[in-house]
N, C-alpha and C positions, 0 to 999 in steps of 0.2 A: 504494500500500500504506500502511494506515496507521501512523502513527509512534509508538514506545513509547519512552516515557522514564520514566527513574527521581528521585524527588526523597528527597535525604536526611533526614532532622529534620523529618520534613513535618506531624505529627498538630498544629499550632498556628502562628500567626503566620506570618513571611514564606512557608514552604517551603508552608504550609498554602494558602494565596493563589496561589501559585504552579503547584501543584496545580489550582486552579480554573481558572486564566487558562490556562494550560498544555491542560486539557481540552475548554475553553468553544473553542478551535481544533482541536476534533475529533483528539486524540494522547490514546492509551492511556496511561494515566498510570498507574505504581506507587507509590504513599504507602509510603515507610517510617519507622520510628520503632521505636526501644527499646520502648519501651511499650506493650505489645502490646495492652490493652484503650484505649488512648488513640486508638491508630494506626486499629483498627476503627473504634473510633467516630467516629473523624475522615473517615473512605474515605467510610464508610457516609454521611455528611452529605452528601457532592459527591454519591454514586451518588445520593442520596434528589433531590439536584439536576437529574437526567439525564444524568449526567457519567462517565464510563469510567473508571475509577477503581478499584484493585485497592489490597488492603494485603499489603507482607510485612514480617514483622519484622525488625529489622537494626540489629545492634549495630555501630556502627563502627570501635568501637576490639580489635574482637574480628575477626581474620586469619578464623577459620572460620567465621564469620556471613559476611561478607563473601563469601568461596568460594563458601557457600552459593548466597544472592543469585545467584552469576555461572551457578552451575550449573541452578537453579532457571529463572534468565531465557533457559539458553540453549536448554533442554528445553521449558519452553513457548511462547516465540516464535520462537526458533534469531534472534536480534537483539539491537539495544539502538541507540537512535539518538540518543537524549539521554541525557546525565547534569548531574543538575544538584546540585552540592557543598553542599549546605545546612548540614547539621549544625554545630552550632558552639558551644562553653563562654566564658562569661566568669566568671574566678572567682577572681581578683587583683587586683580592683580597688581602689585606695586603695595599692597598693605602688608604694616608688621602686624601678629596676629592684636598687639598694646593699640596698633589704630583701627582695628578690625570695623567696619561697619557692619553693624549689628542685622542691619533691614537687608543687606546686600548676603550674607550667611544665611540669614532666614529663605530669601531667593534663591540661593544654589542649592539649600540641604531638600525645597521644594522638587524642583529638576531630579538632581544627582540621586535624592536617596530616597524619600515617599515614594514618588513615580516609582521607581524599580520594586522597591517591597510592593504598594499596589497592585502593582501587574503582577508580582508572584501569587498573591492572594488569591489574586483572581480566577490564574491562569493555573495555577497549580492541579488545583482538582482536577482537571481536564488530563493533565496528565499522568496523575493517579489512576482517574478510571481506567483508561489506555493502557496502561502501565511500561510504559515509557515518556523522559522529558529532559530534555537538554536545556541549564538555564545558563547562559554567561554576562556577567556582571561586569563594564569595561570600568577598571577600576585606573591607575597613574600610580609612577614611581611616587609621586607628590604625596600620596597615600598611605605609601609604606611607611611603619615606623622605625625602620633600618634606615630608611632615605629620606625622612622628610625636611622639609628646605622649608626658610621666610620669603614673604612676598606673596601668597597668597593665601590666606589662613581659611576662608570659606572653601576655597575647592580641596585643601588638604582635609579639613574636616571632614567635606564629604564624600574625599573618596578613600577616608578611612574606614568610614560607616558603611560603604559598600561591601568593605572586606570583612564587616563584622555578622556583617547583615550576610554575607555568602559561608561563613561558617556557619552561623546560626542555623540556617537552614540545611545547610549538607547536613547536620548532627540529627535535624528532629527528619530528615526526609534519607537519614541511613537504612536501607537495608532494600530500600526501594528502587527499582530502576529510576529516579531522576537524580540526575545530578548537575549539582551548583560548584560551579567555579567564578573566580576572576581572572582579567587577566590588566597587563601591562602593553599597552599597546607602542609603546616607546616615542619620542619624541618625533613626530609624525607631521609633516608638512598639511598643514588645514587650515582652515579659516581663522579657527583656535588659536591654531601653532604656526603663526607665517616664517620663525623661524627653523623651524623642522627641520630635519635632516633626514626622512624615512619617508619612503615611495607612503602613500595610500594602500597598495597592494602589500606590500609588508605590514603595515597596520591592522587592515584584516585578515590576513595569515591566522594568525593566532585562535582566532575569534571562529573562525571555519573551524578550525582544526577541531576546536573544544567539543564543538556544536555537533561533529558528525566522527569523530576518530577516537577521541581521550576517553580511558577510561576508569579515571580518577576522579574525586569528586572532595571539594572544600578546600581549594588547592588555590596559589596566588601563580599565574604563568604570564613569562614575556618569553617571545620567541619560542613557544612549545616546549621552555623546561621551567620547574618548577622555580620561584624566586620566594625571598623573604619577606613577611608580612611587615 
């Protein structure tokens, strides 16, 4: 049966690519994205590819968008066997965590971390009943607590909660075929990162791999080996 996965943030860069790679192995893929003429146009590019590829709109930081989503996926596939966490804000950078804007952290940990536990919530069951589900949580070196750096104290935050939030769930969803990972997508040329130094394609490497190869679960990966939390 073929496998339908969802990608968050997807109408550009990494989730966009991901999307492609995701596809290009034969898995029905959902493009979502806020942006709802972005998001088409973005679907429509892979479809015009030969690539299976659907758009729905999807706000993340919005509890009813989300539901939406859950109930939408369940009524026309009655599944969901990937999820892969894309979405993602940077938008404190330049702050020490002592100048931290308070309403700007509140915004990212909206994005970065609610959005992804929501969609587990959501989506989890679906992959209980099935009993299979592949969840990946794109997490930053910024994240780790071996590596974390000043200068942006809301997206370190939240993408430490990422990695708290993907143990937590590997622990209570052990023994089950779903499995939750992070990963580190590396310092990756994007909108985000205009300093980058990492193809796009290298960026979702990782993120494929989890999704359809790995067979570990609550693990933190960059470049398809394990790294430190």
């Amino acid at each position: 049966m073929q496998k339908i996965a969802i990608v968050t943030g997807a109408n550009r860069g990494i989730g966009f690519e991901v999307c492609r790679q995701l596809a290009y192995l034969g898995i029905k893929v959902v493009l979502t994205a806020r942006d709802e003429k972005k998001g088409r146009e973005a679907a429509l590019k892979l479809q015009n590819e030969g690539l299976d590829v659907l758009f729905y709109p999807l706000d993340v930081t919005s509890v009813q968008s989300i539901l939406g989503l859950g109930e939408w996926v369940e009524k026309t596939f009655n599944r969901v066997d990937i999820l892969i966490n894309n979405a993602g804000i940077l938008i404190d950078r330049g702050y020490s965590a002592l100048e931290a804007d308070i309403d700007k952290i509140r915004e990212t940990m909206e994005t970065n971390v609610y959005g992804p536990l929501q969609l587990c919530k959501t989506l989890v069951p679906l992959m209980l009943r099935n009993g299979f589900g592949r969840i990946v949580n794109f997490s930053s070196g910024a994240g780790s607590l071996s590596r974390i750096r000043t200068g942006q104290p809301g997206y370190c935050i939240s993408k430490a909660s990422v990695n708290v939030i993907t143990r937590l769930l590997a622990n209570e969803l052990s023994g089950t075929n779903v499995y939750v990972n992070s990963m580190d997508p590396g310092p990756v040329h994007t909108d985000m990162n205009p300093r980058g130094e990492r193809s796009i394609a290298q960026g979702a490497d990782t993120a494929v791999w989890l999704a359809t190869e790995c067979a570990e679960t609550g693990r933190f990966f960059s470049d398809r080996k394990n790294i430190e939390w």
